[in-house]
N, C-alpha and C positions, 0 to 999 in steps of 0.2 A: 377169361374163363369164369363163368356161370357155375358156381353147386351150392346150392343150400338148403336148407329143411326151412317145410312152407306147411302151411295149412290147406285148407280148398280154402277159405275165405281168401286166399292170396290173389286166387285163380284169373280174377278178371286183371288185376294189376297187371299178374304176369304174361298173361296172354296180350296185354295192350306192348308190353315194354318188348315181346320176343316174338317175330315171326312164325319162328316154329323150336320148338322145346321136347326135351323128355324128361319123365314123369315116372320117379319109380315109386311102386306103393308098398311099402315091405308088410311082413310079419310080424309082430313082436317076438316069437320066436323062428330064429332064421333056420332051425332046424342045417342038415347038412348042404344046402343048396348052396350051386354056384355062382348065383348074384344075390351080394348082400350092401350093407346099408357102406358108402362109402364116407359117408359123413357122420355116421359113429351115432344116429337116429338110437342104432343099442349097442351096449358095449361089451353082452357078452358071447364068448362063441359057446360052439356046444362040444361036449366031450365025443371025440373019437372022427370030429370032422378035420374035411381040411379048410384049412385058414386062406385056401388060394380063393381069388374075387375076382369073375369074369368081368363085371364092370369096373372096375380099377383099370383092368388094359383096355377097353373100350374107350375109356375116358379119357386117358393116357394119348389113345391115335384120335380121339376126334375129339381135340383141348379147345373147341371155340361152340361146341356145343353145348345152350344152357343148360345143366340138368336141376332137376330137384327131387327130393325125397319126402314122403308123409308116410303113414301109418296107412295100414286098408284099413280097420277097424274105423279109425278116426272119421273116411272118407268114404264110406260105403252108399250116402246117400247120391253124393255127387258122383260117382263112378256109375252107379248105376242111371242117374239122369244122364249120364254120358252116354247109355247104350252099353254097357257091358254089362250081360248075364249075370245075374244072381247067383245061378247055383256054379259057375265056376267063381263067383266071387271069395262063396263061404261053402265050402266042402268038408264035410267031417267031421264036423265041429271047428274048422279053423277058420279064418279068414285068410285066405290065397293073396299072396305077391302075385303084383301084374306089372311091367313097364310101360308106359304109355306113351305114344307120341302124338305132339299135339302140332296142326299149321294154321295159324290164321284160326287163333282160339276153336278150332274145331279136333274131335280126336281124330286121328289120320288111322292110326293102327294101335294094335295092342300084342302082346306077348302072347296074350290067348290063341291069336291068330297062326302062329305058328308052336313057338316055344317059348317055355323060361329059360332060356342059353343065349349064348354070343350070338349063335348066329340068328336069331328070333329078334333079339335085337338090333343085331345091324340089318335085319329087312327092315325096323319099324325109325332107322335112321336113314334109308334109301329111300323108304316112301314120305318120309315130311322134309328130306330136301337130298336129291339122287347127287348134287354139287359135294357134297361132304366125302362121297365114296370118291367122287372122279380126285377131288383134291389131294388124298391118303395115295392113291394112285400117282400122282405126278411130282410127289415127293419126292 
């Protein structure tokens, strides 16, 4: 089991070391959203949300998926050479969390694509390896 906080300078390492991977890019502030940092990237929450983490039970049922976490702000230049929109990157004056999945160092899909939720994410774990779902299945 793959989680760690990375940089984008990690990116080619990582992409050499992992067929395919995801890639969450948090907030500094996580506000009350449902996927937060699970590796504690920030330690505080915010008053009047709830403390439940759809990526915590993601992680949980697909435990041989690499993941990693960065900052958007940090990584805004590489996201975008990635192909992902600018103005849903930084809206409103914030920088937007995205999860990213990446196969064969290329991005495959983004949360943009659907949603910031479980299930936005389990399409963007169906499309960089459909084997992870039939596996959870035949458990």
């Amino acid at each position: 089991m793959i989680r760690k906080i990375i940089k984008v300078s990690d990116f080619n390492t990582i992409r050499k070391e992992h067929d395919y991977f995801l890639w969450s890019f948090l907030n500094v502030n996580p506000g009350c959203l449902v996927i937060k940092s699970v590796l504690g990237i920030y330690d505080k929450g915010v008053e009047g949300c709830s403390d439940y983490n759809d990526m915590v039970d993601i992680l949980n049922i697909f435990e041989d998926l690499p993941y990693f976490e960065s900052f958007t702000h940090e990584s805004i230049d590489f996201l975008m050479n990635q192909g992902l929109p600018a103005n849903k990157l930084w809206d409103k004056g914030l920088f937007n969390p995205v999860v990213v999945g990446f196969k064969k160092g290329a991005l495959i899909s983004s949360t943009f694509d659907l949603c910031y939720c479980a299930e936005g994410v389990t399409d963007i774990i169906y499309k960089i390896n459909p084997e992870l779902l039939l596996d959870v299945n035949s458990k």
